[in-house]
N, C-alpha and C positions, 0 to 999 in steps of 0.2 A: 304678720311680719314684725318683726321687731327691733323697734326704730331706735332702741340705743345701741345694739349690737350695731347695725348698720351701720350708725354715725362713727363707731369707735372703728369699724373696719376702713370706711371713709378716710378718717383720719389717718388714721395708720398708713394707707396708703399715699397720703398724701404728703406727711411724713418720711415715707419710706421715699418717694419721690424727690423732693428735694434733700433728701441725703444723700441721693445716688445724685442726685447735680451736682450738689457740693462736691463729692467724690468727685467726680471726675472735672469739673472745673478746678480742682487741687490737684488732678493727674496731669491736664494738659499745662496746669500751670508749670509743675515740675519738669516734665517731657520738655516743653519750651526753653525754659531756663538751662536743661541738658546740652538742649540742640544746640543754643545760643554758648554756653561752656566749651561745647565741643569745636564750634567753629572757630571759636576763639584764639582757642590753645591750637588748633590749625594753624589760625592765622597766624601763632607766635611762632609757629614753630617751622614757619617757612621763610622766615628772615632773612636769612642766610643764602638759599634760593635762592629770593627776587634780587638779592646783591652781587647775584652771581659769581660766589665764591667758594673753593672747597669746604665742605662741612662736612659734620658727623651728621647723623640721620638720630634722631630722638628717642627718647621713651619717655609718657608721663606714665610717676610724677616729677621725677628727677633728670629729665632727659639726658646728659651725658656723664652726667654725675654719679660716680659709683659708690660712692658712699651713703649708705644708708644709716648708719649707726654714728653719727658726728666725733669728734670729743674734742672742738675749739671752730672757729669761725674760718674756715679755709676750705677748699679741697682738696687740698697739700700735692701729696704724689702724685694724683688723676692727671694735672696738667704736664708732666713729663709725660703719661703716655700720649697726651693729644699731642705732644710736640712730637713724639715718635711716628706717630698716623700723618700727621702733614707735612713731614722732612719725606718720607717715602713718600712721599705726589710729589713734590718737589717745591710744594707752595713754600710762601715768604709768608702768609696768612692763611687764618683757617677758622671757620664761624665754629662753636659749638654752643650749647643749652645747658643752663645752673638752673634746676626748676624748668621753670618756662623762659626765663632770659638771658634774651642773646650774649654770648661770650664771647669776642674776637683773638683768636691766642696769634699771639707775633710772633715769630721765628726769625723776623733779619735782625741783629744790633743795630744797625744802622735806620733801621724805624724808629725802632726801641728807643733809640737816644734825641733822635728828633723830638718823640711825643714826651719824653721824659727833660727835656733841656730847651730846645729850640721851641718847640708848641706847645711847651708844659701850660699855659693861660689855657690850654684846650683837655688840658688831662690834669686838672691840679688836682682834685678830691678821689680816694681810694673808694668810693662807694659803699663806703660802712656809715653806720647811724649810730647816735646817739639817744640815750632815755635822759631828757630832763630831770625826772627825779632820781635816775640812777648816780652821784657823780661819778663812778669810777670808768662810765663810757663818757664821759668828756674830758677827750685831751685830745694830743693830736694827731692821731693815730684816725680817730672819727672825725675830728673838726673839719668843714669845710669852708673853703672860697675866705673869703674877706676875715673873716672867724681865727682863720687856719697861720691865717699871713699873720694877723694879729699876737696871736700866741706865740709863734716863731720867732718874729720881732724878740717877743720878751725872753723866750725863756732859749734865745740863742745866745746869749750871754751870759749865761750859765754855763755852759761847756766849751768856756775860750781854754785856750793853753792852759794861761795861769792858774785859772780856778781847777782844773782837774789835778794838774801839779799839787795844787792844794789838797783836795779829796785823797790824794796818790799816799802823803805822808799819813791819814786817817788810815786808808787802807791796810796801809801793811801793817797795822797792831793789832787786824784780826789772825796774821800769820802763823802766832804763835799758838792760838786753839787748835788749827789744823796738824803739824805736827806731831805732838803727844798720841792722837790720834791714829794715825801712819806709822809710828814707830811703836803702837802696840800690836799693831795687824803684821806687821815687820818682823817682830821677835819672835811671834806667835804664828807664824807663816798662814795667815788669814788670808783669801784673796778677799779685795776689796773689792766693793759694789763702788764701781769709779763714776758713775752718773750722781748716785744719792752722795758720795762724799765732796764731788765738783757745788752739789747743787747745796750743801751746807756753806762750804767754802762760800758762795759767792752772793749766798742769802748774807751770811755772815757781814760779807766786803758790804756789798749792795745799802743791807740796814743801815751799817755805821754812817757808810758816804753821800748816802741820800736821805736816809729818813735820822740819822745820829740815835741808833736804838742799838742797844746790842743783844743779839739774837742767840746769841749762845749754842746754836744748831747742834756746834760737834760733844757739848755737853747734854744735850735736851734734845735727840730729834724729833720731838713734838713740840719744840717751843713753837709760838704762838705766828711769826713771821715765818718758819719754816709748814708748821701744819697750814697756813693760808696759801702758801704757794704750791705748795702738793694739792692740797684739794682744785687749788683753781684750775691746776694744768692737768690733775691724773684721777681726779676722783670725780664722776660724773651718776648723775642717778639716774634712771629711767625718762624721769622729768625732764631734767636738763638735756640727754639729747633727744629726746622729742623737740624742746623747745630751740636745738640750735637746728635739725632737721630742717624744722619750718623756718627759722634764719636765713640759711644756706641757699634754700632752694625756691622759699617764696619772702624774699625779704621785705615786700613791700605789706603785708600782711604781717610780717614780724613786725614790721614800727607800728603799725597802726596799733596791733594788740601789748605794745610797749615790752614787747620779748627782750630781756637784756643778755647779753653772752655771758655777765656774770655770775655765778651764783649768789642766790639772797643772802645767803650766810655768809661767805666772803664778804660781799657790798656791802652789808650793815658791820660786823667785825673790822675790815678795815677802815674805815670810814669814821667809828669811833676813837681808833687810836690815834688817826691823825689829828682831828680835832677837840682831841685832850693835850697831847704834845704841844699843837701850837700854842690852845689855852696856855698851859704852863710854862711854857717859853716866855711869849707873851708878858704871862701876868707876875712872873719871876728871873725877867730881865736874862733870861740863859741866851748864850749866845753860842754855837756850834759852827764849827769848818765842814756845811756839809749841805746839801741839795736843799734841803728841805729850808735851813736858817737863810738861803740866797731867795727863796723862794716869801720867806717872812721880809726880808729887807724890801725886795718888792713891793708887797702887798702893804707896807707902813710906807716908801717912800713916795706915796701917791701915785701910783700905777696899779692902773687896774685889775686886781687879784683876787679872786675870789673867793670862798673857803671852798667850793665845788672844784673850782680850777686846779687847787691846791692839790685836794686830793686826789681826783682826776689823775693830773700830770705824775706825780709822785707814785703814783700805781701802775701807770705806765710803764714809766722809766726803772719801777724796782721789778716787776713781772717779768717784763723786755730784758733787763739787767740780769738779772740773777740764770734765767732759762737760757737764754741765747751763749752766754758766757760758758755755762756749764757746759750744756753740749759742747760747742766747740773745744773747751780745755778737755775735756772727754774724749773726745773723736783725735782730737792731736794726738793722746796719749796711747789711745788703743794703737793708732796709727803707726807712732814709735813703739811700740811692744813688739807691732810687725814688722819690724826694719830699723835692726838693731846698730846697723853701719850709722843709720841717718840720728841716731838716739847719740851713739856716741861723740859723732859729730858736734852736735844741739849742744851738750852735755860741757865741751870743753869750750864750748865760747859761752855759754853760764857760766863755770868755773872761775878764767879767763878774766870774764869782767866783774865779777865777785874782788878778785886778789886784787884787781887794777884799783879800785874802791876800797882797799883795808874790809873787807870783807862784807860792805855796806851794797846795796843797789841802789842808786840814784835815780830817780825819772827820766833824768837825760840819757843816762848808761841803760836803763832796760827798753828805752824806747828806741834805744840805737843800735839794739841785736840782730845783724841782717840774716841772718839764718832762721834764728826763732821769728821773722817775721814770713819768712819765704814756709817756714811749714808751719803759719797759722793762715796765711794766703790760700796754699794747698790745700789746705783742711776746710775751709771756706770752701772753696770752688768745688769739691769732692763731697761736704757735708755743708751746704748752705743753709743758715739757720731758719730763713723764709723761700722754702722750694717752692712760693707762686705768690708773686709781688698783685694787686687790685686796682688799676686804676678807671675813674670814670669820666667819660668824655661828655665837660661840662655845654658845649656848644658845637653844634654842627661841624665835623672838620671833616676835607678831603684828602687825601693820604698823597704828597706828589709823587707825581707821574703813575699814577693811576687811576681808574676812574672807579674807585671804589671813595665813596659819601659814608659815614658812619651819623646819625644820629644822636643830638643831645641827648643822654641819660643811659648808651649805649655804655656795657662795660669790657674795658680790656685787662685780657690775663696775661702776665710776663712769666715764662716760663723758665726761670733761675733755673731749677734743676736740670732739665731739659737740653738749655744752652752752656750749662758746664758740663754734662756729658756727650758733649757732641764730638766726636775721632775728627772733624773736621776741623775745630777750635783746639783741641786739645789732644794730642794723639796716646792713643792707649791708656784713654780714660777713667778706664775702670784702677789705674793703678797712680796711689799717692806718690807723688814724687814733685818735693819742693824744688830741685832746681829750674825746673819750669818759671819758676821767678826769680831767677839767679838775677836778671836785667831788670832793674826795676825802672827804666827809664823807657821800657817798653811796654807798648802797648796792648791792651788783651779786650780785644772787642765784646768778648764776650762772656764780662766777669762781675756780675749785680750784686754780688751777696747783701749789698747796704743800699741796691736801688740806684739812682741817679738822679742830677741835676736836684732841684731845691727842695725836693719833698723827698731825699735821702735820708735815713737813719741818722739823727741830730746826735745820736747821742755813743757814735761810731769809737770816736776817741777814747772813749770815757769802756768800750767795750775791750776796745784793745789793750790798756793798760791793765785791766781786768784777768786776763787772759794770759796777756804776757807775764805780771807778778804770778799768777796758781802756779805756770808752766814751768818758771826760772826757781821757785823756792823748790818743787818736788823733782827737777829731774838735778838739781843739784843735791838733793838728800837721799836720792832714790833710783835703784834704777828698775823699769818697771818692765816685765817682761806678761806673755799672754797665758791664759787661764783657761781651765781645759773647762771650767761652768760656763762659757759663756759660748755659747751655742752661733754657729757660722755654717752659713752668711748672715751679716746682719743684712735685716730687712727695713725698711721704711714705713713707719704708721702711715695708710691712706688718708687719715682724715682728721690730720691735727693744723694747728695754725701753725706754729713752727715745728721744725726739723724734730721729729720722734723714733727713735731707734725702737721696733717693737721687743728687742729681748733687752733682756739685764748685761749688762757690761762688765765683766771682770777682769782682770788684771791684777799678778802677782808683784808685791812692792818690796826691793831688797833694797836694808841701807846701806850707805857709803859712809864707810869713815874717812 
């Protein structure tokens, strides 16, 4: 017999033995962990069950969420269709699943406005997060609770009357870039890409007034503010919506692994230029009429300002500023290309108030245009720039006169889109039609475009006058009629954070002498 052989087969086998343990102590480890996953996401995904309320019925991984391919932190469109699924049951509420967590989507205004006014201490934070080392997710979009109030505090003082008045006169001395522009697409019977020419426009407006940079879009449109905003909002790489996927759908996993919504190259590019500007402000005594020098008084007059904060807030307000703006003076104008009565109309109460002025437009006189205010209303209600508002219920609330309990950290969806296409709020919905806010002293239960009660769009005014100067300077120089490139119906991006038109916009621009 041969005793080394033996031994090494011995071994071998006993080797072989505890590797087959291991193995399968590493099988059942994982089979366990499975089971334990699976009951889990079970268990999440009957929440809405045990509340016994109408729901959707799930799928992981994304359970009611149809978006797979992200491109911004929303699920934009999806919540008009959930509003469509629970208006036919007839519910006032209706559970659905972002990932694995619960969604409650509301359908009455009259909830709506309680949990957004009345109970707002129960619903103050949007449920979005902030990266520490990111600043341009700290402001107040993500900030919550005591944080939130704080910022508010400071930087509602920023956008009083007077100070946008102020901004207003900055404004319009980017007017004159846009022009030249318009009137070479004009002579040259160009139709215009009216999304890209709003979004220069108001990059333009937005730099001067908030950040005092001038952007030069409609000479450069790759300057440097302009290619920052385009990448943030349209240019997305593989990476990026993988990384807002897992946002979306598992956000508590996004913070943990510190996933930002914004791209690194954005974050680090803005972020420099802000804090060279202030530098040299700062250290060369400049003083500007504009978001950014309110925000430097601040921060020197002993109130707690941060250089994060700064930047933060400022990327906020110019992002929100410039996109929100654009669409909407966009959507107006496609709008009037389509209804040529209501253009004409528009067109001589600009005029109108031009002559009344020596041919000047005052802040008081374009904030006093009641028509141009009833078709940017419209255009709103029709084209809302946030088609699904986020809020999160900071502590246990019961919904009265019902016996439905929601859960601290439970989140609810406002479904803006949803509720301004409803034939029961608004009859014959699908069709623009500003005299619908001929009364402005009437009430429209159910019209959010800017949110409600204290955690509403701070910076609302400041968007209006935005919108209202684009509208009044080009349909007084222009009268813009529809372009056979642009492809109809327009559609709705599924999966942006605000309002995204998925075709190209054109419109033909003819001038008026």
């Amino acid at each position: 017999m041969n005793i080394y052989k033996y031994g090494c087969d011995k071994m071998s086998i006993s080797l072989f033995h505890r590797g087959f343990k291991m193995l399968t102590e590493i099988a059942i480890l994982f089979a366990s962990v499975g089971i334990v996953a699976i009951l889990f996401v079970k268990y999440k995904y009957g929440y809405w069950k045990r509340k016994n309320i109408p729901y959707l019925v799930p799928t992981f991984p994304t359970g009611n969420n149809t978006t797979f391919f992200p491109e911004g932190q929303s699920i934009g469109k999806p919540s008009y269709d959930f509003y469509q699924e629970f208006k036919a049951r007839g519910a006032k509420m209706g559970g659905v699943y972002v990932g694995i967590d619960p969604h409650l989507v509301i359908l009455d205004p009259e909830i709506l406005r309680t949990i957004m006014i009345k109970d707002f201490n129960h619903f103050m934070n949007r449920g979005l997060y902030k990266i520490e080392n990111d600043p341009l997710t700290v402001n107040m979009v993500t900030q919550h609770g005591t944080e939130w109030r704080n910022a508010r505090v400071k930087f509602t003082n920023v956008f009083t009357s007077a100070k946008i008045k102020i901004m207003y006169d900055t404004m319009k001395l980017v007017i004159p870039n846009m022009i030249p522009t318009l009137d070479e697409k004009a002579k040259n019977n160009v139709d215009v890409d009216v999304m890209e020419t709003m979004a220069c426009f108001t990059t333009d407006a937005v730099g001067s007034t908030i950040l005092g940079v001038e952007c030069n879009s409609f000479k450069n449109p790759n300057a440097e503010f302009r290619r920052l905003g385009r990448h943030f909002f349209e240019e997305f790489s593989t990476i990026d919506k993988l990384r807002l996927f897992v946002t979306i759908n598992f956000p508590n996993l996004a913070e943990t692994l510190r996933f930002s919504n914004v791209q690194p190259e954005v974050s680090k590019n803005y972020s420099k230029i802000i804090k060279e500007t202030v530098e040299y402000r700062e250290k060369n005594n400049v003083v500007r009429k504009d978001f950014l020098d309110l925000l430097i008084q601040l921060k020197n007059s002993g109130v707690q300002v941060t250089m994060d904060e700064i930047i933060g807030q400022t990327f906020s307000f110019f992002t929100a500023g410039f996109e929100t703006s654009a669409t909407t003076t966009t959507m107006t104008l496609f709008e009037l290309a389509e209804n040529q009565e209501a253009q004409d109309r528009l067109r001589e109460e600009i005029t109108s108030t031009f002559e009344k002025n020596n041919g000047d437009m005052p802040y008081e006189a374009l904030m006093g245009m009641k028509y141009l205010g009833q078709a940017i209303d419209e255009t709103l209600r029709l084209w809302p720039p946030v088609p699904t508002i986020p809020r999160l219920c900071v502590k246990d609330y019961k919904f009265p006169g019902t016996d439905l309990t929601i859960e601290k950290g439970t989140k609810v969806m406002i479904p803006v889109l949803g509720l301004h296409l409803d034939e029961y709020y608004y009859p014959d919905p699908l069709k623009w039609n500003p005299d619908r806010f001929e009364d402005r002293n009437e009430k429209f239960p159910a019209y959010f475009p800017f949110g409600d009660g204290p955690r509403h769009c701070i910076g609302m005014r400041f968007a209006f006058m935005q919108v209202r100067l684009g509208l009044a300077t080009i349909l007084k120089n222009y009268k813009v009629t529809p372009s056979p490139l642009t492809e109809k119906p327009l559609d709705i991006h599924p999966g942006t954070f605000l309002l995204k038109i998925k075709q190209r916009i054109y419109l033909k621009f003819e001038k008026i002498n």
